[in-house]
Every structure is written in structure tokens, then in C-alpha cells.
Legacy VTK file of the C-alpha trace (Angstrom):
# vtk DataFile Version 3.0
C-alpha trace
ASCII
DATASET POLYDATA
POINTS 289 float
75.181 -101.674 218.697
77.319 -100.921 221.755
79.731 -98.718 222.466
82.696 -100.293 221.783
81.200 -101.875 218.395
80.754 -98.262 217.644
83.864 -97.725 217.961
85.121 -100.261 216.107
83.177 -98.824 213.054
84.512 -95.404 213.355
87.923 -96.742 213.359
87.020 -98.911 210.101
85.121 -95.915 208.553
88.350 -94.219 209.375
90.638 -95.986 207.758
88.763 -96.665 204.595
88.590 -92.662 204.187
92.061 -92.541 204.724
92.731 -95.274 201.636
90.289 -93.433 199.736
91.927 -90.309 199.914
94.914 -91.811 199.632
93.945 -93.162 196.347
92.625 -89.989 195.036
95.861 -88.171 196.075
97.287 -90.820 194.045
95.060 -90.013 190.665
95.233 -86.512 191.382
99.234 -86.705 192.228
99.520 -83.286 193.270
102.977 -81.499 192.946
104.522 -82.201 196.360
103.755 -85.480 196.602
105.267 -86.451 192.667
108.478 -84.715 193.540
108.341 -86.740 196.994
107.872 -90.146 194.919
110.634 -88.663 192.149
113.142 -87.515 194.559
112.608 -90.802 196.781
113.586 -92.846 193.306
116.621 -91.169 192.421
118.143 -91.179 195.798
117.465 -95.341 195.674
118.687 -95.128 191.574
121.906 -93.348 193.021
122.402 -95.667 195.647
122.132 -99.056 193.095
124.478 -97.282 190.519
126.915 -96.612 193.265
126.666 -100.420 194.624
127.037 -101.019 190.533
130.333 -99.193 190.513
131.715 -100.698 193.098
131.089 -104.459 191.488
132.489 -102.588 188.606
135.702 -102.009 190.539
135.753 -105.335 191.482
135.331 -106.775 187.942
132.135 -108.356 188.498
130.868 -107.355 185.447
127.319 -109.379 185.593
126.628 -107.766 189.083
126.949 -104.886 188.398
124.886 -105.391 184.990
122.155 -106.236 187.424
122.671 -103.283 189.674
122.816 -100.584 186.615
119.745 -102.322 184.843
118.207 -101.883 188.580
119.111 -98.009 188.738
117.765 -97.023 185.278
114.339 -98.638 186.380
113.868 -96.738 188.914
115.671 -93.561 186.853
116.153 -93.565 183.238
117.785 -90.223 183.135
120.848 -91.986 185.230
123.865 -91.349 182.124
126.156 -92.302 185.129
124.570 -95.983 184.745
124.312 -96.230 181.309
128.001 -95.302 180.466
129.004 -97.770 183.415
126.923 -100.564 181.953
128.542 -100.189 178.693
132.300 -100.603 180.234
131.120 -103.437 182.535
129.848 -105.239 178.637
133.272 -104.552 176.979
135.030 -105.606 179.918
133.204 -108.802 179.382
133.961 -108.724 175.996
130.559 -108.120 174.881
131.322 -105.574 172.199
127.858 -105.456 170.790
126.242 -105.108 173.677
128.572 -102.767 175.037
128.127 -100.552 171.507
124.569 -100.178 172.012
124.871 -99.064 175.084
127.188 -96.457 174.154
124.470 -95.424 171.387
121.610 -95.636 173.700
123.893 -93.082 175.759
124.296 -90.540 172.695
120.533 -90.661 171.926
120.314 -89.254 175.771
122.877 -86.357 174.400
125.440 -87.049 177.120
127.844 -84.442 179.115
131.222 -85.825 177.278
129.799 -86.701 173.611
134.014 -87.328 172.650
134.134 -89.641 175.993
131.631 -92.031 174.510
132.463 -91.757 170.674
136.333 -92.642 171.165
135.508 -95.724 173.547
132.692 -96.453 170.301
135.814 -95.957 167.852
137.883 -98.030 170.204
135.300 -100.783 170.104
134.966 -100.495 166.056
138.886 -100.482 165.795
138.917 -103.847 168.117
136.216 -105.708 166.269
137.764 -104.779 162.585
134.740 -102.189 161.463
137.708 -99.742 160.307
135.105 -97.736 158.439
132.640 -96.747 161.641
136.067 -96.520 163.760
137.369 -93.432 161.751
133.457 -91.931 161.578
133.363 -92.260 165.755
137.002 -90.695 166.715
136.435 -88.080 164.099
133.087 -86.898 166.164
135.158 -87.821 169.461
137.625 -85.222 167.900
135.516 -82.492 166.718
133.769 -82.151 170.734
136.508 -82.811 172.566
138.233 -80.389 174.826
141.788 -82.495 173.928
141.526 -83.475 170.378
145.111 -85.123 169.695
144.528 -88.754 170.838
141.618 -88.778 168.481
142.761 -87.166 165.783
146.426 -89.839 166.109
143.896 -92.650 166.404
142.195 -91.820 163.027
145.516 -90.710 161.109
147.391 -94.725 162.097
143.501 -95.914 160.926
144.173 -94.417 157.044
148.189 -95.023 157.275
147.366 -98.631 158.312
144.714 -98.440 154.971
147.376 -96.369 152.960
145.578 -93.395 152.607
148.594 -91.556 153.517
147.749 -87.469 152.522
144.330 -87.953 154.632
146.558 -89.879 157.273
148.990 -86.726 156.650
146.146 -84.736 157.743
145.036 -86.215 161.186
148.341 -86.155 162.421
149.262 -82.925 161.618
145.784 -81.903 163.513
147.406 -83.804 166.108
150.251 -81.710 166.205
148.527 -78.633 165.750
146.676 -79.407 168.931
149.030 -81.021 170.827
149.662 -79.765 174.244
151.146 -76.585 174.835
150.266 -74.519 177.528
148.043 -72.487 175.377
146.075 -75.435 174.012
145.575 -77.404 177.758
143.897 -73.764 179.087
141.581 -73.862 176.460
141.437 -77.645 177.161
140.405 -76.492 180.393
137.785 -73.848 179.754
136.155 -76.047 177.304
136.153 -78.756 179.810
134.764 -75.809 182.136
131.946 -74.955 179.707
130.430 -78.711 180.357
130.810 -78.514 184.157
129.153 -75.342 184.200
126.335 -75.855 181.757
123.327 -74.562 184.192
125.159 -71.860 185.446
124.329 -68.868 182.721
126.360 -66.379 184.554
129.689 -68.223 185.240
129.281 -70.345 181.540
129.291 -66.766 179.705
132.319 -65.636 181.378
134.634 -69.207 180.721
132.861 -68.500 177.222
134.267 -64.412 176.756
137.684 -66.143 178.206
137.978 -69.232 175.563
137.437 -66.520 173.201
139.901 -63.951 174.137
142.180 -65.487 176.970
145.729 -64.271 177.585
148.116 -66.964 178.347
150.390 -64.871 180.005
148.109 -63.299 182.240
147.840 -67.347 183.777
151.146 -68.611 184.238
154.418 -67.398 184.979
157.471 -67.288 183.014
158.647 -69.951 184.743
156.053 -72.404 185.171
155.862 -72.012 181.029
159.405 -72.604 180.899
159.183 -76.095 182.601
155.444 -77.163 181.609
156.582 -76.604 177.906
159.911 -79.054 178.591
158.009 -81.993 180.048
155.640 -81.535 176.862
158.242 -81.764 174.591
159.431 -84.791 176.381
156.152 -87.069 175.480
157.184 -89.957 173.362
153.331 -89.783 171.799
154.301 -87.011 169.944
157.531 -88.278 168.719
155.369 -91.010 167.245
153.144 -88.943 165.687
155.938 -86.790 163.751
157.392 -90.511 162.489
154.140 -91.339 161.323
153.426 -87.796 159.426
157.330 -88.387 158.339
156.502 -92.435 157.384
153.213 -90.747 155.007
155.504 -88.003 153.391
158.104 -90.706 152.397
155.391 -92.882 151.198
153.396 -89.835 149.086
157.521 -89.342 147.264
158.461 -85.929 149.561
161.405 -87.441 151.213
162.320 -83.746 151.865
159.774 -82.995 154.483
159.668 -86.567 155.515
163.301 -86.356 156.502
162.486 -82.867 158.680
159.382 -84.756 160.485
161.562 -87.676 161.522
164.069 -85.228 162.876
161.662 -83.802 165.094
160.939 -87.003 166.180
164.745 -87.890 167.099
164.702 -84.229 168.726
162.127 -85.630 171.638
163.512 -89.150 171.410
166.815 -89.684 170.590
166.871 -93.472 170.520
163.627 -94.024 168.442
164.362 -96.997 166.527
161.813 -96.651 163.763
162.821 -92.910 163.312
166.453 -93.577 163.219
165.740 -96.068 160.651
162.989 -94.024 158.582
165.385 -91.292 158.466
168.005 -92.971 157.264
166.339 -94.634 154.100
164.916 -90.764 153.871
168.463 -89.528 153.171
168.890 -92.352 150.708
166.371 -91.758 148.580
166.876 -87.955 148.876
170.590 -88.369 147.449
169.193 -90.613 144.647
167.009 -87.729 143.615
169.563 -85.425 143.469
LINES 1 290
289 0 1 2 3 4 5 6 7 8 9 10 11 12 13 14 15 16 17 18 19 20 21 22 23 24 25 26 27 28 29 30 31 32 33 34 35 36 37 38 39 40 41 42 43 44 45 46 47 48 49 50 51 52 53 54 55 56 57 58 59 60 61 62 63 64 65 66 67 68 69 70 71 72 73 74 75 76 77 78 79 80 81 82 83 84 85 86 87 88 89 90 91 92 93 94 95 96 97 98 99 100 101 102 103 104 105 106 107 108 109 110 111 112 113 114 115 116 117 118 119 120 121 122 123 124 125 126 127 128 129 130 131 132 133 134 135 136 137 138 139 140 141 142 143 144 145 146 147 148 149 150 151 152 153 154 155 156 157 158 159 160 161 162 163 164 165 166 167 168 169 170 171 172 173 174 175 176 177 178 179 180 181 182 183 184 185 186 187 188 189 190 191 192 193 194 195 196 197 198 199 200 201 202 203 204 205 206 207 208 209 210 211 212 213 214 215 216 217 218 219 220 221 222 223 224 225 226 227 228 229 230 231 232 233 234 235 236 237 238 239 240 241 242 243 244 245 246 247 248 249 250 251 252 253 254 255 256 257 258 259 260 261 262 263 264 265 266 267 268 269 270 271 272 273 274 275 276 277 278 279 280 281 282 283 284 285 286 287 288
């Protein structure tokens, strides 16, 4: 053999010991090298969810199907994808599809449990399965930082079924957390509590403030003052006080039905179906007496 054959077999022997190795690191996958490999596959899942969204944007649902189906390949653990890929099914109208999505997503135990229970509820509502629509914005209503939609969603669901002292009760839940500036602070530090999940240290003290806040201590005088007159401007909750007046009237208290449409004529005056409500309230009221 001469020299440059011999060469020729080092370089093969080489490179053989190099695959071999290679292989055995593979077998062996040592620490470094899997969070290499595990780190390398999120950055590409992030990157595909991201090219996802912005199909999503563009409503092309089917592409970015494909690119969210191409993420959670390469990174299961993507919630980001999953929740995506259920809006990108109901925007194509695929409702069953889209709800086991959002129940693949649960399973996973995501960040914003309400998030994905109301948009379930909303789904159930749409698609006539009353029944699983009041279960899902109940548990939307009982983890969410902001309650009231959920809680109004489920109280029109048993009016609508005339069930009108459980209706009664949603809405005044509503009311009782509707926003005040007391109610969208703790809105906030529960929202807080989420964002700041693997932070022990900063979660404990949004935790000892949720618990004991002082309002006052947050906001000036003023700032109150104003905040609580745009509130009382919202024409959501002058709906829900005709609908907790509309399931008074129809349980026979005309009395407190009368006061709740009131309310509602207090934060809009020209509220047609409280105008009218009220006034076959007073009616009846005088036909009692």
C-alpha cells in the first residue's frame, strides 16, 4: 500500500469513528446534546406557529391548519398552536373539530382555563347543545379573572329556557361582579397570578394583595370619580338589569321587577324594551293593589 492509499484509509477509518461515535452519542443522548436537539425544535415549532398566525390573520384557515399541525410535531407542549388551531376550525365553521381542539387544550391544563371554556360554551350555544353551553360558561365563570360576560351568557341561556329564578341568579352574579373599580383590580391581580405563575416570590405578594388590597391606596379620588361614570355608562349592564327585571315579572314580583328596570332606564334612558317592561310592570302592580 502506498502512501497516499494510506492515507486514504486513515481518512475512511476516520470518518467511520466519527459516525460511530456519533451514533453512540445518539443512544447514549447525553444531557447537552438532548437540550441542543429540544431547544433546536421549539425555536423551529415557534417559528411554524408564528407563520400559522399570520395565515390566521389572513383568514386562511387551511394554511394555517397545516402550519399549527406542523408546530405541535415538532412541539406538543405548543398551547399557543393548539388554541390557534381551534379558532382557525370555527372560523371555518368546523365546530366539531374546532370543540375538540378546545378539549384537547383543557386536557393540557391551559394558562386561561375561562378563555377556552366560554369560546366551548360559545360553540355549544351556536350549534343548539344548550345543556353543555350552560356547563362550559359556568366553568369559564368560576376561573375567570372577569366573571360577568359569563355569568350574562348563562342567565339569557335559562331565561331563553324559562328557568327564570336560576336565570335570576346569573345575572345578579353578573351584577355583583360587574366592573367597579374594586372588582377590575382584583380582575387584574388575578389576571397577574397567571402571568406570574413561576415566579414564587412576586406570585405570593399579588396573592397577600388579592387578599387584602386597599382600593384607595391605588387610585385617586378623581380617577374613581370618572372610571366609575364611564362604568355606569355600559349599555351591557343596562341589559342585564332588564333581564333580572324581565325574570322578576315573569316569577309574579312586579315590585322588584319594576326597581330593576329602573336601573336599567337610569344607564339608558331610551331603552326600548325597558321602557316597555316597565310600563306593563306598573300595570300589573296597580292591578294587585
Amino acid at each position: 500500500m502506498n502512501r497516499e492509499d494510506k492515507i486514504i484509509s486513515v481518512a475512511i477509518v476516520s470518518i467511520w469513528i466519527f459516525m460511530l461515535l456519533f451514533a453512540v452519542l445518539t443512544l447514549i443522548q447525553p444531557s447537552w446534546l438532548e437540550q441542543a436537539a429540544s431547544d433546536g425544535l421549539k425555536v423551529e415549532a415557534a417559528t411554524k406557529k408564528r407563520g400559522g398566525d399570520l395565515y390566521l390573520g389572513k383568514k386562511d384557515y387551511k394554511g394555517a391548519i397545516a402550519l399549527y399541525n406542523a408546530a405541535l410535531r415538532l412541539d406538543s407542549t405548543l398551547k399557543g398552536a393548539v388554541a390557534n388551531k381551534a379558532v382557525a376550525w370555527y372560523s371555518m365553521g368546523n365546530y366539531q373539530e374546532a370543540i375538540k381542539v378546545y378539549n384537547e387544550l383543557l386536557k393540557q391544563q391551559p394558562d386561561y382555563p375561562d378563555l377556552v371554556n366560554y369560546n366551548l360554551a360559545e360553540i355549544y350555544s351556536k350549534t343548539g347543545n344548550k345543556k353543555a353551553a350552560l356547563e362550559c360558561y359556568l366553568k369559564a365563570a368560576k376561573t375567570a379573572a372577569s366573571p360577568v360576560k359569563a355569568y350574562r351568557r348563562a342567565g339569557k341561556l335559562l331565561m331563553d329556557d324559562k328557568k327564570w329564578e336560576a336565570a335570576a341568579e346569573q345575572f345578579q352574579l353578573a351584577l355583583d361582579n360587574n366592573p367597579t373599580p374594586q372588582n377590575l383590580y382584583r380582575s387584574m391581580l388575578k389576571k397577574s397570578l397567571t402571568e406570574f405563575k413561576d415566579s414564587p416570590g412576586t406570585k405570593r405578594i399579588i396573592q397577600q394583595s388579592l387578599d387584602s388590597y386597599n382600593y384607595n391606596a391605588w387610585m385617586g379620588s378623581y380617577d374613581t370619580t370618572l372610571l366609575i361614570s364611564l362604568l355606569n355608562q355600559d349599555f351591557e349592564v343596562a341589559k342585564t338589569y332588564n333581564y333580572l327585571g324581565y325574570c322578576f315579572a315573569m316569577s309574579g314580583n312586579y315590585d322588584d321587577a319594576a326597581q330593576y328596570f329602573k336601573h336599567a332606564l337610569k344607564i339608558e334612558p331610551n331603552y326600548t324594551d325597558a321602557i316597555n317592561n316597565l310600563g306593563a310592570a306598573e300595570i300589573l302592580i296597580k292591578k294587585d293593589r
